[in-house]
C-alpha positions in Angstrom: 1.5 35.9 33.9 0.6 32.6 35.5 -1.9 31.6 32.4 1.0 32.9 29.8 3.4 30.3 31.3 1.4 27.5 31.8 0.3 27.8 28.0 4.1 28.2 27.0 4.7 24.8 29.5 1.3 23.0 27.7 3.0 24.0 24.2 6.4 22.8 25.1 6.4 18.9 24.6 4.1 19.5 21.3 6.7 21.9 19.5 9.8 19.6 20.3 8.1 16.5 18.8 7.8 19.0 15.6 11.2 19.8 16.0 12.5 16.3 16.2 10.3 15.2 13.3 11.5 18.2 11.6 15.4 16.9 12.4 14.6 12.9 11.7 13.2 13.7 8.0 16.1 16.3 7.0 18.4 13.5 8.4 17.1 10.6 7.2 14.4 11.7 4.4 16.5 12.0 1.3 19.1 10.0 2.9 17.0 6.8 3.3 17.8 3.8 0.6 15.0 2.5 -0.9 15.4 -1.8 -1.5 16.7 -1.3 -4.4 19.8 0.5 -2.8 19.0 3.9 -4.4 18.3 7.2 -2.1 15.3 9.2 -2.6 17.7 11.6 -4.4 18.6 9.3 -7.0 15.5 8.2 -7.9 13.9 11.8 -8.3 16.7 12.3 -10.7 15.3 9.2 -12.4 12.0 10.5 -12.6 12.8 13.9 -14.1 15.2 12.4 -17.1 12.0 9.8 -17.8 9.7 13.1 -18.1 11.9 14.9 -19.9 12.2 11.9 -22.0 8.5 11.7 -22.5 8.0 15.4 -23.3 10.3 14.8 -25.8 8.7 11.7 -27.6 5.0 13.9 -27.1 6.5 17.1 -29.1 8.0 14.9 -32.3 4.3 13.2 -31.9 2.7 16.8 -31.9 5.0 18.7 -34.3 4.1 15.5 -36.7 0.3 15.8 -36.2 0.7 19.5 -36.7 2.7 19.1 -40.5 0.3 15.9 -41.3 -2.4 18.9 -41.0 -0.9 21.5 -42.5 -0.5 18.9 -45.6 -3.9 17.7 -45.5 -5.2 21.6 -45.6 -3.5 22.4 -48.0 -4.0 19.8 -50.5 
């Protein structure tokens, strides 16, 4: 019993630094402004509509390449 609880005592001080870590990012992680004045939130948004621009520009380069073949073959 005596080992058990001085492990539990040893762990004690390591899990509450998690916890606090844990507590600081939720707060402050997609929170936090960037210098621009955006959060973290914002700028993922961002990111997603620029990909999703992208994939959209690559398939209209794709479907092209794939009728420019299709007219080559058959010609």
């Amino acid at each position: 019993m005596k080992d058990w609880m001085g492990l539990v005592v040893a762990w004690v001080p390591f899990l509450v630094l998690i916890v606090a870590w844990f507590w600081f990012s939720r707060r402050n992680g997609m929170q936090a402004r960037s210098s621009s004045g955006t959060t973290l939130i914002e700028l993922y948004a961002q990111q997603v509509e620029e990909t999703r621009r992208m994939n959209q520009f690559l398939e209209r380069i794709a479907t092209s390449m794939e009728k420019r073949e299709r007219i080559g073959s058959s010609g």
